[in-house]
Each structure stands twice: as C-alpha cells, then as structure tokens.
Backbone as JSON, one array per atom type, in Angstrom:
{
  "sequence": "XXXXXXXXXXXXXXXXXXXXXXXXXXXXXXXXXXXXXXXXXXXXXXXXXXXXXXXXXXXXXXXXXXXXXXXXXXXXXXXXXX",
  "N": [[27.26, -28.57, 2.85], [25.48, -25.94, 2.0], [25.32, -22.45, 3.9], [22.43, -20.88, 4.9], [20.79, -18.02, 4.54], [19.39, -15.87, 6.79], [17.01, -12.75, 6.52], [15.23, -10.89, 8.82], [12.81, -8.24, 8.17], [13.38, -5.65, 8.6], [15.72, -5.43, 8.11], [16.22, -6.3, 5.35], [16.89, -4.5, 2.55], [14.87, -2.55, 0.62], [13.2, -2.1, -2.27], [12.88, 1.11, -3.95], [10.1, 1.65, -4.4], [8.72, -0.3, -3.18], [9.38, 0.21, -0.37], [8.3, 2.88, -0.61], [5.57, 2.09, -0.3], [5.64, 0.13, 2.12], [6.47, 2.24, 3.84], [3.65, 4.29, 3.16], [1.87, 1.99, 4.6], [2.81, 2.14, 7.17], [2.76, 4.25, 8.05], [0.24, 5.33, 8.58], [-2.64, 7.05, 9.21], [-3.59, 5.8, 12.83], [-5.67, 4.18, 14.85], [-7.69, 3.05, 17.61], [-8.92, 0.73, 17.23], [-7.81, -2.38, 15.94], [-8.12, -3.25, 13.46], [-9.75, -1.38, 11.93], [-7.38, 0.62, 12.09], [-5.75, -1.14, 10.73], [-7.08, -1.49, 7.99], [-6.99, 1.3, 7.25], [-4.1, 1.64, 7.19], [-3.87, -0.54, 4.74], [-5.41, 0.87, 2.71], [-4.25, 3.15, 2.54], [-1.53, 2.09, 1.41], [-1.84, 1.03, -0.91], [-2.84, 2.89, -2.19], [-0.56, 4.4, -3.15], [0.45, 2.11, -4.22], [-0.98, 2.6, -6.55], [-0.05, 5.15, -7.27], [2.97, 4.06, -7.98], [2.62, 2.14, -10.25], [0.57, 2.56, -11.85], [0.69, 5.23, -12.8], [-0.33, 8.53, -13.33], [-2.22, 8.87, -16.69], [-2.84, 8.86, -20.17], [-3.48, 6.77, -21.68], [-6.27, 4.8, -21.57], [-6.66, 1.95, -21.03], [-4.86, 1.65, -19.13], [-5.72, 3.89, -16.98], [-7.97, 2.86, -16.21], [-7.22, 0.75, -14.78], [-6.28, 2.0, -12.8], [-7.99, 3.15, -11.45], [-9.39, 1.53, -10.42], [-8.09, 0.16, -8.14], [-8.1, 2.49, -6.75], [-10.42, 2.75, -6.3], [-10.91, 0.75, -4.4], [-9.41, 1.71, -2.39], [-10.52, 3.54, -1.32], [-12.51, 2.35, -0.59], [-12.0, 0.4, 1.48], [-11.51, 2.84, 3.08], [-13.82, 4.27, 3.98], [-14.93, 1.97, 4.62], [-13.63, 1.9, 7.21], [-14.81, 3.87, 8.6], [-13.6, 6.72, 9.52]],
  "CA": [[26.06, -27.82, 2.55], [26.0, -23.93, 2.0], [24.69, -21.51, 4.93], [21.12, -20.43, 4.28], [21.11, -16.81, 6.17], [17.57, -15.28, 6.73], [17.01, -11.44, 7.07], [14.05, -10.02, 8.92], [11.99, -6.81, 6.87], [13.98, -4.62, 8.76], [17.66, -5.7, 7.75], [16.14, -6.51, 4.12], [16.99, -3.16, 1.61], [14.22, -2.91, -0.34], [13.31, -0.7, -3.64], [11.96, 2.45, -3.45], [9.03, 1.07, -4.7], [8.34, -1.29, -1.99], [9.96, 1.25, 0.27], [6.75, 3.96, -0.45], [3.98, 1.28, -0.06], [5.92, -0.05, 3.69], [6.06, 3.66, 5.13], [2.2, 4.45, 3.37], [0.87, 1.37, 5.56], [3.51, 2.17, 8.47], [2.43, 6.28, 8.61], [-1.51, 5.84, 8.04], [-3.47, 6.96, 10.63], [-3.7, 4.81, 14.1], [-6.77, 4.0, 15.48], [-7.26, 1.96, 18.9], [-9.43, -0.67, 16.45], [-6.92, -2.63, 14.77], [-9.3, -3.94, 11.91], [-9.75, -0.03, 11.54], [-6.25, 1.05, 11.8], [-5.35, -2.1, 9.2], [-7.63, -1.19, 6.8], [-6.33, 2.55, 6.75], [-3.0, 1.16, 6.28], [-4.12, -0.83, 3.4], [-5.87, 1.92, 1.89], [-2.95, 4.03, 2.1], [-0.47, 1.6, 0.77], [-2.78, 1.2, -1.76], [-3.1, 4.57, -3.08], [1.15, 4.04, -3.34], [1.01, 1.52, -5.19], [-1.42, 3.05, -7.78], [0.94, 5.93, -7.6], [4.01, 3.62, -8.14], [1.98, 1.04, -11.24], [0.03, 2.76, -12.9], [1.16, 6.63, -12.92], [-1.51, 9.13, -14.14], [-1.86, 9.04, -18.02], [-4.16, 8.96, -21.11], [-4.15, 5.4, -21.7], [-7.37, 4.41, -21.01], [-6.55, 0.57, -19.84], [-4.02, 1.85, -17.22], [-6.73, 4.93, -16.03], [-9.31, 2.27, -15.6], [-6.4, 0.22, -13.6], [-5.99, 2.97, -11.26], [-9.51, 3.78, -10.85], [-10.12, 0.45, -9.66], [-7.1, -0.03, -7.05], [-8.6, 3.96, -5.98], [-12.0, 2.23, -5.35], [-10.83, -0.39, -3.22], [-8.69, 2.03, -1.34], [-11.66, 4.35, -0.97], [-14.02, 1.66, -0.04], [-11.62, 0.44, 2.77], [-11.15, 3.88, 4.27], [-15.16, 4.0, 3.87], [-15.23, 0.72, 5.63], [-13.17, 2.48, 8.69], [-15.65, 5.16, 9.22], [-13.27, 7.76, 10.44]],
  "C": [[26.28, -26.36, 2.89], [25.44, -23.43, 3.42], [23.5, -20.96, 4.4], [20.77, -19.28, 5.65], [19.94, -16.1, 4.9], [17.56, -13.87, 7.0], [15.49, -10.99, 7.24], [13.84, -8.37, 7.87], [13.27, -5.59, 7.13], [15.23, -4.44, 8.2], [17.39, -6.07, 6.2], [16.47, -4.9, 3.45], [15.78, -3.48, 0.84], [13.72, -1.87, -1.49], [12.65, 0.29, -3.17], [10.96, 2.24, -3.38], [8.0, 0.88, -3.83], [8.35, -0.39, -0.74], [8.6, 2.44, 0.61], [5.61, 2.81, 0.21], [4.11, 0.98, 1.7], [5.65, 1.59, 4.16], [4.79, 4.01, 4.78], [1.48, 3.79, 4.44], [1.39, 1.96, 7.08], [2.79, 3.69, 9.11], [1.2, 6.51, 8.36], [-1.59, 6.21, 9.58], [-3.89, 5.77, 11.75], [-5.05, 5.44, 14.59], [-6.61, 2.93, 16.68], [-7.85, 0.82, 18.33], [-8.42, -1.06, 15.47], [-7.35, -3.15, 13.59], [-9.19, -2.35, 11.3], [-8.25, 0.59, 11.11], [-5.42, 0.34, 10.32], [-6.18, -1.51, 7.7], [-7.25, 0.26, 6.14], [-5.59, 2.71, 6.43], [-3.06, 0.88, 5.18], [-4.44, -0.18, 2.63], [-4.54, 2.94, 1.21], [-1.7, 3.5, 1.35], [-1.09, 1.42, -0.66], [-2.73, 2.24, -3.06], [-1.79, 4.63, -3.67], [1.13, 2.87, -4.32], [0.24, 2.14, -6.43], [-0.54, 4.12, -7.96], [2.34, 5.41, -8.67], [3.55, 2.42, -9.69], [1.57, 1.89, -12.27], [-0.44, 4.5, -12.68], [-0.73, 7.72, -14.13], [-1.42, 9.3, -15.85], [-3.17, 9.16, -18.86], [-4.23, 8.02, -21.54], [-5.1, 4.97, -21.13], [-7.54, 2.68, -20.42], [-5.82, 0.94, -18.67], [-4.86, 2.88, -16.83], [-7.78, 3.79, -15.49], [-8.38, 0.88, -14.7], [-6.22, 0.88, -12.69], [-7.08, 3.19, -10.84], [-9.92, 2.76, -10.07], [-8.99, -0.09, -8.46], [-7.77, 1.49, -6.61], [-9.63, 3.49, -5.21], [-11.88, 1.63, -4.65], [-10.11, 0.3, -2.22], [-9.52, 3.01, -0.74], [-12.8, 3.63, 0.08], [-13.03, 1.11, 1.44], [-11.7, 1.48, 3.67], [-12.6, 4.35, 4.27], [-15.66, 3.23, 5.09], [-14.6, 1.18, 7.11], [-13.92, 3.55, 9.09], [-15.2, 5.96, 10.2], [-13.42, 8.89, 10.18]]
}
C-alpha cells in the first residue's frame, strides 16, 4: 500500500488566488471579540474574492454577482460595529 502524506495550510503552496483571500482574512483588523475579529476577517476575504471572481465589468449578471458578495461583506463588518 502507497504512503498517504498529509500537509498542513502552511506547507500547502497555494494559488494566488487562494493566497489573496488567506492574507485578506489573516491581515483584517483584530479585535479582543473573536466573533468580531472573525467576521472582519470574513468580510475582508470576502471583498478578495469578489475582487478575484467577478472583476469589475459591464456585464450586468457578474455586477449583480459582486454586488451581492459586497453586501454580505458590508453587512458582516456592519454586524462588528467597529
């Protein structure tokens, strides 16, 4: 039977992609509430991935895809009332 070899996040490479969204949640603002601090993460990774999906344009199905990943990253950092 083969070797089945596991790599934690850190030792994984991962795309740029992926890469923006980990350092958005990793470099949001810290708060001492971690519900608060999480949700600012999320927000911020968030905003990265609408950056990284669905790029600013004049297609009006992908604008109204970004608008609605914006609102949820709005309404979290809303929901943190900082």
């Amino acid at each position: 039977m083969g070797k089945v070899l596991t790599k934690t996040m850190s030792e994984q490479s991962l795309s740029p992609a992926a890469q923006a969204v980990m350092d958005a949640y990793l470099t949001s603002p810290m708060h001492n509430d971690h519900r608060i601090a999480d949700m600012l993460g999320v927000a911020a990774a968030l905003r990265v991935v609408a950056d990284q999906v669905t790029p600013t344009t004049v297609d009006p199905r992908v604008s109204t895809i970004r608008f609605q990943i914006m609102r949820i990253a709005r309404e979290l950092e809303g929901g943190a009332n900082v």
